[in-house]
C-alpha positions in Angstrom: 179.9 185.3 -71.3 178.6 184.9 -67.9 176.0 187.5 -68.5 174.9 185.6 -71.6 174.4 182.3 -69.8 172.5 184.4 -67.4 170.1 185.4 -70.3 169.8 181.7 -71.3 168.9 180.3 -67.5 166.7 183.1 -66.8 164.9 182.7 -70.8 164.6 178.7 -69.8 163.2 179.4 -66.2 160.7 181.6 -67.8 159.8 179.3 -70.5 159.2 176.6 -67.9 156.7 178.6 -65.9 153.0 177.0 -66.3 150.9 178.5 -68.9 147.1 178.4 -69.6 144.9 176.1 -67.5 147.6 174.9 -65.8 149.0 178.5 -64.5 145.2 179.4 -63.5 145.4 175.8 -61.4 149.0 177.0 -59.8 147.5 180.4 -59.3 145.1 179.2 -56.7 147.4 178.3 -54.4 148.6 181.1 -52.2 151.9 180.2 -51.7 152.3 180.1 -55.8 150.9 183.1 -55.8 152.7 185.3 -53.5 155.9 184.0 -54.7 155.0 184.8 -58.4 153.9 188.3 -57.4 156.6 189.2 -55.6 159.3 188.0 -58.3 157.0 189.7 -61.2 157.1 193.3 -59.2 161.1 192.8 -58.9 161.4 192.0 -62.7 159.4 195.4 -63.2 161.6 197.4 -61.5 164.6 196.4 -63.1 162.9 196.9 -66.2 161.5 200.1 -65.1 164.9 200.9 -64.2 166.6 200.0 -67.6 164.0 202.2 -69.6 164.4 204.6 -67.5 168.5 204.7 -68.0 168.1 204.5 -71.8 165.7 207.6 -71.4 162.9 205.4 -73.4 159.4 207.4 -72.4 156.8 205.4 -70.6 155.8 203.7 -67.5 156.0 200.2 -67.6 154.3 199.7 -64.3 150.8 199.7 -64.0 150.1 198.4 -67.0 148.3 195.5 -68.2 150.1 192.6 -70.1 149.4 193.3 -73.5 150.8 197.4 -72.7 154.0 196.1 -71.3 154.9 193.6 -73.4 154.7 196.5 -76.6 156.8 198.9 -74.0 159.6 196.5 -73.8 159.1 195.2 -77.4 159.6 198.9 -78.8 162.3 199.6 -76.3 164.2 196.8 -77.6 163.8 198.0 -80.9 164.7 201.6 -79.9 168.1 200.0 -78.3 168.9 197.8 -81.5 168.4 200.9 -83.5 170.8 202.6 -81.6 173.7 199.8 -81.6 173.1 199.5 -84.7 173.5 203.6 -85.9 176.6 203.5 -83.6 178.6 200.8 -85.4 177.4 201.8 -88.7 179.3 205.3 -87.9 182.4 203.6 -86.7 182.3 201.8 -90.4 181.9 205.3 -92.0 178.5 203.3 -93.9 175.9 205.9 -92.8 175.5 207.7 -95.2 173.9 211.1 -93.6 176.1 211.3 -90.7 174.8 215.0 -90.3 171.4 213.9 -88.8 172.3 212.5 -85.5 174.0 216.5 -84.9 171.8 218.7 -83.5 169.9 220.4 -86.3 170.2 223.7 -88.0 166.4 224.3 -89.2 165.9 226.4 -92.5 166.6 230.0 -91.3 162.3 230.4 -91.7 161.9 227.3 -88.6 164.9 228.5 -87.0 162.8 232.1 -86.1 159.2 230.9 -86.1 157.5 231.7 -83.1 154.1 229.5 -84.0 156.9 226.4 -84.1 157.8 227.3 -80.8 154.8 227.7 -79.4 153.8 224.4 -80.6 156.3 222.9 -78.5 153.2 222.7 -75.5 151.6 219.7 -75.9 148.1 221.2 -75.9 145.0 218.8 -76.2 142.1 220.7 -78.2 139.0 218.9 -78.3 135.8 221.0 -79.6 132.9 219.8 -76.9 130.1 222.0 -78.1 131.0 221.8 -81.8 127.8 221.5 -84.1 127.7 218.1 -85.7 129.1 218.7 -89.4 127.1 215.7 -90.7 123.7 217.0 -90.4 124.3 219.5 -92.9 125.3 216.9 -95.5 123.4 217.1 -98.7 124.1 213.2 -99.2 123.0 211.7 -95.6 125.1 209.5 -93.6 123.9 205.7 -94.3 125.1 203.5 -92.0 123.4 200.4 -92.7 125.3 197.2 -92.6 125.1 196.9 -96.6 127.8 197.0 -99.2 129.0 200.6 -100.1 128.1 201.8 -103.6 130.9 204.0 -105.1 129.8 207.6 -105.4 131.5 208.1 -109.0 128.9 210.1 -111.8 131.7 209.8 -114.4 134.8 208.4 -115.0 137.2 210.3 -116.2 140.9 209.0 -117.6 138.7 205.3 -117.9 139.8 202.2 -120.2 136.4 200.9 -119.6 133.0 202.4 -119.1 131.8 202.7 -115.1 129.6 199.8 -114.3 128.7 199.5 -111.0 126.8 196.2 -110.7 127.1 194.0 -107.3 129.5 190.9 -107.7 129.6 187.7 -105.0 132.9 186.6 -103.4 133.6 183.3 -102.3 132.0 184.0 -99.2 128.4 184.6 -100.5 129.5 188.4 -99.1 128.4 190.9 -102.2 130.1 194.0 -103.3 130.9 196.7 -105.8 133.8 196.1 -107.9 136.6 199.2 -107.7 135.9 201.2 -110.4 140.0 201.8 -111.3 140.5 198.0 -110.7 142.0 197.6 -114.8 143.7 200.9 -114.8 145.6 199.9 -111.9 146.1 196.5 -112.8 147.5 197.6 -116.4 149.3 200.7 -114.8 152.8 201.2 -116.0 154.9 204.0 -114.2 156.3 206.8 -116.8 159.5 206.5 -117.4 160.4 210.0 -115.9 158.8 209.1 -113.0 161.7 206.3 -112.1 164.8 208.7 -113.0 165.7 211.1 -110.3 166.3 214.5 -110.9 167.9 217.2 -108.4 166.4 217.5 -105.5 165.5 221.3 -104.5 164.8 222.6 -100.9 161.4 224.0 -100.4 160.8 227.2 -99.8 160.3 228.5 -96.6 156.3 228.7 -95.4 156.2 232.4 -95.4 157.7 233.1 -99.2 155.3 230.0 -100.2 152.0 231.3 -101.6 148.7 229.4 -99.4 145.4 229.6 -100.2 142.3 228.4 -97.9 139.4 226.9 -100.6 136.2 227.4 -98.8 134.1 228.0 -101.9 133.2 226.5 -105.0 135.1 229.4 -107.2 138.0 228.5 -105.3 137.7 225.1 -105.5 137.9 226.2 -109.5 140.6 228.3 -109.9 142.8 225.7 -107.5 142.0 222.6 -110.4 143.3 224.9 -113.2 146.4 225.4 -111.4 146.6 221.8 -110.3 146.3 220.7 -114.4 149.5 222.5 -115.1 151.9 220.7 -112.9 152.7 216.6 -112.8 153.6 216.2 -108.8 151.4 216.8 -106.1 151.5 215.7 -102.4 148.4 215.1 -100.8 147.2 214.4 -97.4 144.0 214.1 -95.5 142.9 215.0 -91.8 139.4 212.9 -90.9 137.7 212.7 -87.6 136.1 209.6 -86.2 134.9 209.9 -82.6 131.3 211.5 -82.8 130.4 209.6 -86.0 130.1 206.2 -86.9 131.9 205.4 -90.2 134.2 208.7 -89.7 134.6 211.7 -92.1 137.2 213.6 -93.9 137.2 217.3 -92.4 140.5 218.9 -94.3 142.7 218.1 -97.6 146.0 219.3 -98.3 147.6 219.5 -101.2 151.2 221.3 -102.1 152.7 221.6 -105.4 156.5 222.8 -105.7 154.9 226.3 -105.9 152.0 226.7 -103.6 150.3 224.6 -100.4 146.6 224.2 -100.2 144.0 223.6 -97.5 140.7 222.4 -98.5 137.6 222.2 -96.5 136.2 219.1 -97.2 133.1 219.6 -95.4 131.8 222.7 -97.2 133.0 221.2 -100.4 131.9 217.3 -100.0 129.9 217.2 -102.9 131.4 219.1 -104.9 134.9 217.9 -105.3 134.6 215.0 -107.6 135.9 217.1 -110.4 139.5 216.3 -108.8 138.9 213.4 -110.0 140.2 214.3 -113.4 143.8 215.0 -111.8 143.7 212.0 -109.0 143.1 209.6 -111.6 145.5 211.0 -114.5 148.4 208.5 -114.8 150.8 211.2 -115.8 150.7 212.5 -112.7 152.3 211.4 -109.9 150.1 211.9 -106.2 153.0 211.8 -102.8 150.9 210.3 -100.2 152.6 209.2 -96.4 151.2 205.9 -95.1 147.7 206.5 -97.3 146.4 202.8 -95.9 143.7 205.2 -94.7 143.4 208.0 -96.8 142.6 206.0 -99.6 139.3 204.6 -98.3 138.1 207.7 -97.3 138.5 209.3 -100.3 136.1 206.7 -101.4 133.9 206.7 -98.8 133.3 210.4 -98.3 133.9 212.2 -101.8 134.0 209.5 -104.8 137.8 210.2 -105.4 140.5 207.6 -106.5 143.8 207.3 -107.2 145.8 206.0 -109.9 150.3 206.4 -109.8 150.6 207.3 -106.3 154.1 207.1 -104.5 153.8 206.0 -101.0 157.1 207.3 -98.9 155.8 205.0 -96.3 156.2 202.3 -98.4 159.5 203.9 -99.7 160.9 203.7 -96.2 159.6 199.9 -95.1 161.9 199.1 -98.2 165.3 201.2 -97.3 164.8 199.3 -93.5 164.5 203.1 -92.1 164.1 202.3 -88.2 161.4 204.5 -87.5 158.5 204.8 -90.6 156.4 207.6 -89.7 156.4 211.2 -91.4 157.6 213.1 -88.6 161.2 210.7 -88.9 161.3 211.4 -92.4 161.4 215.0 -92.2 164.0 215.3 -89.7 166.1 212.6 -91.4 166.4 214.5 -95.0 165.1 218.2 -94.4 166.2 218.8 -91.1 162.8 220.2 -89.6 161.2 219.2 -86.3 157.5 218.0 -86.9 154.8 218.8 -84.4 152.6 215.9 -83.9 150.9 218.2 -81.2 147.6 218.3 -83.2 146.8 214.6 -83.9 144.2 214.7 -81.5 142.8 218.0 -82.7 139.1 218.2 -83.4 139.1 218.8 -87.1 135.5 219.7 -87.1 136.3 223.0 -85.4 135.3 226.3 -87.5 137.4 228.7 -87.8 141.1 226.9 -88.0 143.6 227.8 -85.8 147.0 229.7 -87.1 148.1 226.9 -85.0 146.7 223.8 -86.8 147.0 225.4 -90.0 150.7 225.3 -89.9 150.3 221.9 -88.4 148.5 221.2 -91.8 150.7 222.9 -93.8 153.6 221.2 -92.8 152.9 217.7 -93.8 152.5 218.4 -97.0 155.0 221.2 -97.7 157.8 219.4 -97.1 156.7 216.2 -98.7 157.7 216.3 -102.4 161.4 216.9 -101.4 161.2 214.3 -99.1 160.1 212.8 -102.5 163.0 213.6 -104.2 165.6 212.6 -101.7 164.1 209.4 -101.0 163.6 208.7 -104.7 168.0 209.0 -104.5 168.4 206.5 -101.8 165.9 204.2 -103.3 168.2 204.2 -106.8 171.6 204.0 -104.9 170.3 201.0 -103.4 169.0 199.0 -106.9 170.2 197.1 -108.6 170.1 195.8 -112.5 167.7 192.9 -111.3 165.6 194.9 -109.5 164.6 199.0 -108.9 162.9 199.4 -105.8 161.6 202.8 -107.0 159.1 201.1 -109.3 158.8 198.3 -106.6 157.4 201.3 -104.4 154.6 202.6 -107.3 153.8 199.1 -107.4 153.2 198.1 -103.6 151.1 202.1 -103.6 149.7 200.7 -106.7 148.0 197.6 -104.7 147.3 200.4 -101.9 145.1 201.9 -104.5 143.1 198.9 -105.2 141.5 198.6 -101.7 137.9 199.2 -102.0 136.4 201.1 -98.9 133.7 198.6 -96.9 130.9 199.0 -94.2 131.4 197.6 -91.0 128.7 194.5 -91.1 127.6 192.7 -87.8 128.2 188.9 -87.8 127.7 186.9 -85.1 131.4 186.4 -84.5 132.2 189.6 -84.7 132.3 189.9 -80.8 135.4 187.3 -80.7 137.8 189.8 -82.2 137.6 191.6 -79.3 137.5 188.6 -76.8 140.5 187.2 -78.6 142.6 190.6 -77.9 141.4 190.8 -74.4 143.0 187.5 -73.6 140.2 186.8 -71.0 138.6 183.2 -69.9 134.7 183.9 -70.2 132.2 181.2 -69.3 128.8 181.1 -71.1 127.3 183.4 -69.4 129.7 186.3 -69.7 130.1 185.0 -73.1 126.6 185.8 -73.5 126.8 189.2 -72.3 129.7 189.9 -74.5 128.1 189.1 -77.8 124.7 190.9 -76.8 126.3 194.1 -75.4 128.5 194.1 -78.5 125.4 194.3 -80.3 123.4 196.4 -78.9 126.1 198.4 -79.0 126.4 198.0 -82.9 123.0 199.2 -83.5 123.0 202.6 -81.8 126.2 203.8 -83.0 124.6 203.1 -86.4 121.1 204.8 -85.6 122.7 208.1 -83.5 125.8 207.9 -85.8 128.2 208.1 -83.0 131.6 205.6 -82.6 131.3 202.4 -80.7 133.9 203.9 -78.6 131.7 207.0 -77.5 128.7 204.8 -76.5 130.9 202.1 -74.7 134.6 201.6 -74.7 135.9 198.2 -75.3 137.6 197.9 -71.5 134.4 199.3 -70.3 132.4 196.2 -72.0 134.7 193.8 -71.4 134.5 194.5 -67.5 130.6 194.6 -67.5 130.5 191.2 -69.2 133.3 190.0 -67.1 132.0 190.8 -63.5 127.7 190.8 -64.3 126.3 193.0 -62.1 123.6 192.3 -59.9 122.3 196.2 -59.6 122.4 198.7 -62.4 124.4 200.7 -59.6 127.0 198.1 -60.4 127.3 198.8 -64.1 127.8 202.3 -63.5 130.7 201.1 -61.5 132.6 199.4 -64.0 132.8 202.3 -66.3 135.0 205.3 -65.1 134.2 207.8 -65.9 130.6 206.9 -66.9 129.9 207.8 -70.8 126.5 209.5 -71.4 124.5 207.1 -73.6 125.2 204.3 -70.8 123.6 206.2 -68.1 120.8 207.0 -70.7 120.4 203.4 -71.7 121.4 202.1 -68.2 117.5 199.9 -68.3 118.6 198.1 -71.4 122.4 197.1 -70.5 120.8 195.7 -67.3 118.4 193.9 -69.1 120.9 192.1 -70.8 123.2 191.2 -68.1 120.2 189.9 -66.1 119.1 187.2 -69.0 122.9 186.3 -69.2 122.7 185.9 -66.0 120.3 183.2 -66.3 122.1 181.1 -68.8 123.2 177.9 -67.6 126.7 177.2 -67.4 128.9 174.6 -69.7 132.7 173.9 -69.6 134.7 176.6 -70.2 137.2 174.4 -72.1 134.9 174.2 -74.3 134.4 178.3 -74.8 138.0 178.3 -75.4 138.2 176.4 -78.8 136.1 179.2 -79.9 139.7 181.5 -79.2 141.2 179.5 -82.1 138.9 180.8 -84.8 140.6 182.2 -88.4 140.8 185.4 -88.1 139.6 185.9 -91.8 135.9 185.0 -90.9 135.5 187.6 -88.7 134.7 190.6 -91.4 133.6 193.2 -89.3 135.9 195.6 -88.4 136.3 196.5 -84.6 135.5 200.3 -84.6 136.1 201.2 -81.2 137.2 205.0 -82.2 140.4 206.3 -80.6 139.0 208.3 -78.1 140.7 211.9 -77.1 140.9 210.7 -73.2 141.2 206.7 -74.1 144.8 206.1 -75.3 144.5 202.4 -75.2 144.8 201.9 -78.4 147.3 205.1 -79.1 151.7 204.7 -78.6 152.7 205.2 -74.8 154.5 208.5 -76.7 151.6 210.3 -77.3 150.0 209.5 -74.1 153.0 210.7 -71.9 153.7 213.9 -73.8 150.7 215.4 -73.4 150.4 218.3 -70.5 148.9 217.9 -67.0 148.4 221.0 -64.3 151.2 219.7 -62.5 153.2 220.1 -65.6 155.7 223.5 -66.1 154.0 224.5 -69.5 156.4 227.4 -69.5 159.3 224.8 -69.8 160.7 224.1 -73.5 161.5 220.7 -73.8 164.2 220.3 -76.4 165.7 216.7 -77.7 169.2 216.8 -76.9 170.9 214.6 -79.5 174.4 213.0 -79.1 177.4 213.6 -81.9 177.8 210.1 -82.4 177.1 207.6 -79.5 174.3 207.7 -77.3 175.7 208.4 -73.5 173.3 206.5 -70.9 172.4 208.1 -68.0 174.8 207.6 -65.5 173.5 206.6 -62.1 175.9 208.6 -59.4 174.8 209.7 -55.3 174.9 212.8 -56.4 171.2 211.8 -58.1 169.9 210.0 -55.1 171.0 214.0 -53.1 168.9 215.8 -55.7 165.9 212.9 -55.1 166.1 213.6 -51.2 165.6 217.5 -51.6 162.8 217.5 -53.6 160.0 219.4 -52.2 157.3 216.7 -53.8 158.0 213.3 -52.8 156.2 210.8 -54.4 153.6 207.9 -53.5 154.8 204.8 -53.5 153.4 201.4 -52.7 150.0 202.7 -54.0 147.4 200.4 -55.0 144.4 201.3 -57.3 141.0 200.1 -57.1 139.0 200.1 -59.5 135.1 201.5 -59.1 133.8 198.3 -59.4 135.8 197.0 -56.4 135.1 199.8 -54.3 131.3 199.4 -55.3 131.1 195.8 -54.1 132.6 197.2 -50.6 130.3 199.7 -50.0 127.9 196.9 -51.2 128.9 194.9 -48.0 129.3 198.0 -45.9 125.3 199.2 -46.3 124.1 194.9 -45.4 126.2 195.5 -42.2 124.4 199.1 -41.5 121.0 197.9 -42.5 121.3 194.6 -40.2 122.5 197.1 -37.4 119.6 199.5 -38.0 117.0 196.7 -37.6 118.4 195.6 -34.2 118.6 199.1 -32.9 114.7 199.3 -33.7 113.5 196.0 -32.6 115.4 196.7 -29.1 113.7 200.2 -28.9 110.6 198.5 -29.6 111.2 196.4 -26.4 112.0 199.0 -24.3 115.7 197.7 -23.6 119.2 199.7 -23.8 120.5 198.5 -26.8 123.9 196.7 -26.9 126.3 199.0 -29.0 128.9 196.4 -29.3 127.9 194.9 -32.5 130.7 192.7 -34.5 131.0 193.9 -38.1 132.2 190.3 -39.3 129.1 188.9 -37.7 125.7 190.7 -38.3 124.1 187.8 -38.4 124.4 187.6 -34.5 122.4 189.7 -32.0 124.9 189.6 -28.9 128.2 188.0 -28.2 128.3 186.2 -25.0 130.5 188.0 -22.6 133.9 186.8 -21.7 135.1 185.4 -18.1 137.6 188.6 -17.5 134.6 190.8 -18.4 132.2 189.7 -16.2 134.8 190.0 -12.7 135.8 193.3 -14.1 132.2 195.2 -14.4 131.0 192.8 -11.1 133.0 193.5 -8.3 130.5 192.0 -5.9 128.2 189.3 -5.9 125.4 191.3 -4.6 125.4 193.4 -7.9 124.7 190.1 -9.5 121.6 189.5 -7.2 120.1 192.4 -8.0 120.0 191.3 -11.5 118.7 188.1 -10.6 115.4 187.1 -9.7 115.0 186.0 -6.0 113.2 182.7 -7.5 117.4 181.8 -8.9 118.8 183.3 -5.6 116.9 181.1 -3.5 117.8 178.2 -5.8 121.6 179.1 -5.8 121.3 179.2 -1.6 120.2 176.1 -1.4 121.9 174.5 -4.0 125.3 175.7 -1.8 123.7 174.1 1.3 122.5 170.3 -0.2 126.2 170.6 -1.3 128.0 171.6 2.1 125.8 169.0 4.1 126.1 166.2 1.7 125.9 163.5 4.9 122.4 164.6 5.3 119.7 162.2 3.7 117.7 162.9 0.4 114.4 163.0 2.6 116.0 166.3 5.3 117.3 167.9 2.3 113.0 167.8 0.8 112.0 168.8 4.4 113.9 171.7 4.3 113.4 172.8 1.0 109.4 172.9 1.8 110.3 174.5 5.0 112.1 177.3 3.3 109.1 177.6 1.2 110.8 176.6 -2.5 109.0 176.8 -5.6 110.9 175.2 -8.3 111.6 177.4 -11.0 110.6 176.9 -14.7 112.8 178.3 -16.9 110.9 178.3 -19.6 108.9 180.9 -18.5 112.0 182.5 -18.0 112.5 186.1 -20.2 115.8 185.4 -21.1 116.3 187.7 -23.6 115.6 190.4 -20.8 119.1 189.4 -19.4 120.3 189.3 -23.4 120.4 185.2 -23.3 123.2 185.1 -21.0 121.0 184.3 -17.9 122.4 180.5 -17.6 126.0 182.1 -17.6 125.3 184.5 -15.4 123.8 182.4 -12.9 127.0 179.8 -13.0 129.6 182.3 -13.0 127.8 183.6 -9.5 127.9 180.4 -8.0 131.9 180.2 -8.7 132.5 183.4 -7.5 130.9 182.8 -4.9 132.7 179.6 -3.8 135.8 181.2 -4.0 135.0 184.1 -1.7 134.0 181.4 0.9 137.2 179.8 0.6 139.4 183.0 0.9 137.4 183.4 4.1 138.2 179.8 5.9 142.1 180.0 4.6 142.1 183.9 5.9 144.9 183.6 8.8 144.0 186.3 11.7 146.1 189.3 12.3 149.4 188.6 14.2 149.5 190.7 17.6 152.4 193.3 18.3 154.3 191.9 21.1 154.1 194.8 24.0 157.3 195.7 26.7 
């Protein structure tokens, strides 16, 4: 109980911390801020610490807000999961006990070496790859105007194909989907909804593949497909070197035989799949097809009618985790390898390796079918059968129409409104122009936003405005190629938004609360395959580094039943101390930009130095080394008291410094003061006597002396009353008395 009031006080504490204006108002003072900062690095630790125990992957430090908050957020989840498995074992309700045991593969996984071998994370990335596109009979057209559907024909139609442009609400013009009725009056068959016995797949080397490459092929694969009523279908696209993205590789399985088709040999050509995609008799397995849908549109005129969507299927049974590679451990038992996500699908020839990749998510995918299809019925009811409820949410997946990114002029605030950032007009300025100018040559080299400036990268320009083109070059690490090529126009900009004249920024911040429904244009910035902003911390972490042992299998060790924490013992903190790497701590990162503005500083400082040295050598002086770096601005510092007795240890190595003219002066200045009885008139008379010229000292060279003449000249006189008066108190030597 005492640990939940702890929860409460520490939940109400952190609600009553300032927030917006006010916390940027509390930030300023230093005290606030050290306080804050040193309480927010001990609240990381501990949740470092707890991550770490629960053996969640990721590193919560170093992160920016929006990254930790999603690390915690999904390690929550990850920790609810598990409660929640555990005490629905202890009630004997789960009902496939078998999956949290470590798994016995089919006997053909169990003895794959490729399998195995996938087990490196291995990052593949083609740089040198010839850009697909260009051989495209239909060119790319990425102008900001509504996409036309690419159908000829339409085949299994209730109505005739008319593709005429229609007005929303909006005044924003489109094509209609060309399956809109179909869908809309869809009805699933009735065999469709029973569920029959599900049988395990065969294993990937006693299934018959075939590569389609041609148009013959591409034949003899339809005629096969028009005999069976199930398919499972999935789609591998790449979107970093292009601007709209393209499919590169379809696969399609049957219960008989798997299928990889190259999609970018065959673009124009594989419409006539169109007579089986749309054919309401049979049924097409997709896995999260949010995506593959619109690019079947976009790149090769194909749509869908009765599709069952197993990601739908498993946001309805409340499965924990939603993605493909869960469901194929949870019913068949088989270890997916999400290695090649970030594989460059434009490379020609295939890997063995990604084509097993490939093979496997759609192998597997129609018993997954099946088995999901028995869940889904043991959970309905007489009011209500969720397996139709799942053709009809893939139904409305169907409908989407596939659109072109269009420019408005709020597009930009998507962006802004993510970054969480406080711009003023002028950065505000930069933003919306960079943005665009962005926008236009992805669309006229056909390359991602992404590749010609990530998002961070534009965000930082707009947010620090750089003086020097130099400067822009430092806010972007590592530097992408189209900046440095276009480095004259990005400075361009900055400098006019530089000029804008500043308003309230309160007032910039209403703009934060706009609907996000006005902004249409989608924020393309392309996943790149170094940039894992917008990827899960997972993917990031797993992948291999030099210092990594890439000869080390990593296997998931799964519990019987509970999940055992790691226990924290002494015995840990022993193996810590005799490591052979021990490592940083403490460090702090700066980013390019920072160090720029330092070496910024550094060169005034050098330059300022550089002048004195040659206006000295121009005067024929020795030049005075001792130059502060905090003030430049000054030519000499006056010497101190303890520095001038120390390099003087006489006052006859001050005369000869001195012109005779200011020793005479100092002479008699010492004997008007000793015989101050004498009259005004003796002390003239013996000033004309001794031949005295008054001295001007504005003729005086002062800078000969380095301006310290007058100090020089005072500090004599001091030193050398105090050697008279050692003199007069000097007490004679005592004799030695004599016998």
């Amino acid at each position: 109980m005492s640990d939940f009031k702890t929860v409460i006080e520490g939940t109400r504490a952190s609600n009553n911390l300032p927030s917006g204006v006010n916390w940027n108002f509390y930030n300023s003072y230093p005290k606030f801020k050290k306080a804050v900062s040193s309480r927010q690095n001990h609240v990381l630790k501990l949740i470092s610490a707890i991550l770490k125990n629960q053996k969640i992957p990721g590193n919560i430090r170093g992160k920016d807000a929006d990254h930790q908050f999603e690390l915690v957020e999904e390690g929550n989840d990850t920790i609810l999961d598990r409660v929640t498995h555990n005490i629905d074992t202890l009630n004997g309700s789960f009902k496939n006990v078998g999956v949290t045991v470590t798994p016995k593969a089919f006997a053909s996984e169990s003895t794959d070496n490729t399998q195995a071998a996938n087990k490196k994370r291995i990052l593949v990335h083609g740089r040198n790859i010839e850009r697909p596109q260009i051989k495209f009979k239909i060119k790319v057209d990425n102008r900001p105007v509504p996409f036309k559907p690419l159908l000829t024909s339409k085949p299994n139609s209730k109505t005739p194909l008319d593709l005429c442009l229609e007005t929303n609400e909006d005044g924003i013009m489109f094509y209609k989907h060309p399956y809109q009725l179909e869908l809309e009056e869809f009805k699933v068959p009735v065999e469709h909804l029973k569920v029959s016995t599900a049988v395990q797949p065969a294993s990937l080397e006693d299934t018959p593949f075939v590569e389609v490459y041609t148009e013959e092929q591409l034949n003899s694969m339809v005629l096969h497909l028009q005999t069976v009523n199930e398919l499972a279908i999935d789609l591998e696209a790449h979107s970093y070197r292009t601007y709209q993205g393209f499919t590169c590789l379809m696969q399609i399985s049957t219960r008989n035989a798997d299928y990889i088709i190259d999609t970018l040999c065959l673009r124009d050509k594989l419409h006539v799949l169109n007579e089986i995609f749309t054919n309401p008799a049979v049924v097409k397995v997709f896995h999260g097809a949010d995506s593959d849908i619109p690019w079947l549109q976009r790149d090769l005129g194909l749509y869908v009618v009765n599709m069952f969507d197993t990601y739908q299927a498993a946001k309805i049974l409340n499965f924990s985790r939603k993605g493909l590679e869960f469901l194929l451990k949870h019913y068949c038992n088989v270890d997916a390898d999400k290695t090649f996500q970030l594989y460059d699908w434009r490379t020609r020839p295939l890997s063995a390796e990604a084509i097993f990749y490939a093979r496997c998510d759609t192998h597997y995918l129609l018993y997954v079918y099946d088995m999901i299809k028995k869940d889904l019925m043991a959970m309905s009811t007489n009011q209500c059968n969720y397996i139709e409820l799942v053709f009809q949410r893939s139904a409305d997946v169907c409908k989407s129409r596939y659109e072109v990114n269009i420019l408005r002029d709020e597009s930009h605030l998507s962006m802004y409104k993510r970054s969480k950032k406080m711009f003023d007009i002028q950065q505000m300025y930069a933003l919306k122009h960079l943005y665009a100018w962005r926008d236009k040559l992805a669309r006229e080299l056909d390359e991602s936003p992404g590749y010609i400036l990530p998002n961070h990268m534009l965000l930082k320009i707009s947010e620090m405005l750089p003086k020097e083109s130099f400067g822009i070059l430092a806010c972007c690490s590592p530097v992408p190629p189209l900046v440095r090529q276009c480095l004259h126009e990005i400075h361009y900009i900055v400098k006019n938004a530089r000029e804008q004249t500043f308003e309230n920024a309160e007032k910039l911040n209403e703009d934060k609360s706009f609907s996000q429904d006005v902004i249409k244009h989608i924020d393309v910035d392309m996943i790149s395959l170094h940039d894992y902003s917008k990827s899960k911390e997972t993917e990031a972490d797993s992948l291999p580094t030099l210092l990594n042992d890439l000869n080390k299998l990593v296997e998931d060790e799964i519990e019987l039943v509970y999940f055992t924490p790691q226990e924290i013992t002494i015995f840990q903190e022993m193996k810590k101390k005799s490591r052979k790497h021990i490592g940083l701590t403490n460090i702090v990162y700066k980013q390019p930009y920072e160090l720029y503005l330092k070496t910024i500083k550094y060169n005034k400082v050098l330059k300022k130095s550089s002048e004195i040295k040659e206006q000295i050598s121009d005067s024929n002086e020795p030049v005075n080394a001792s130059i502060p770096m905090e003030c430049p601005d000054k030519l000499y510092l006056t010497p101190q008291v303890k520095e001038i007795k120390k390099n003087i240890s006489d006052l006859s190595n001050v005369k000869k410094e001195i012109p005779n003219t200011i020793i005479r002066e100092i002479t008699l200045e010492e004997q008007s003061s000793s015989t101050s009885s004498t009259t005004q008139n003796n002390a003239n008379n013996s000033k004309k006597n001794n031949g005295f010229i008054p001295h001007k000292y504005e003729k005086t060279d002062f800078a000969k002396y380095h301006n310290q003449s007058k100090e020089v000249l005072l500090i004599a006189k001091r030193l050398q009353k105090k050697k008279n008066k050692t003199k007069k108190n000097k007490k004679p030597k005592r004799l030695q008395k004599t016998v």
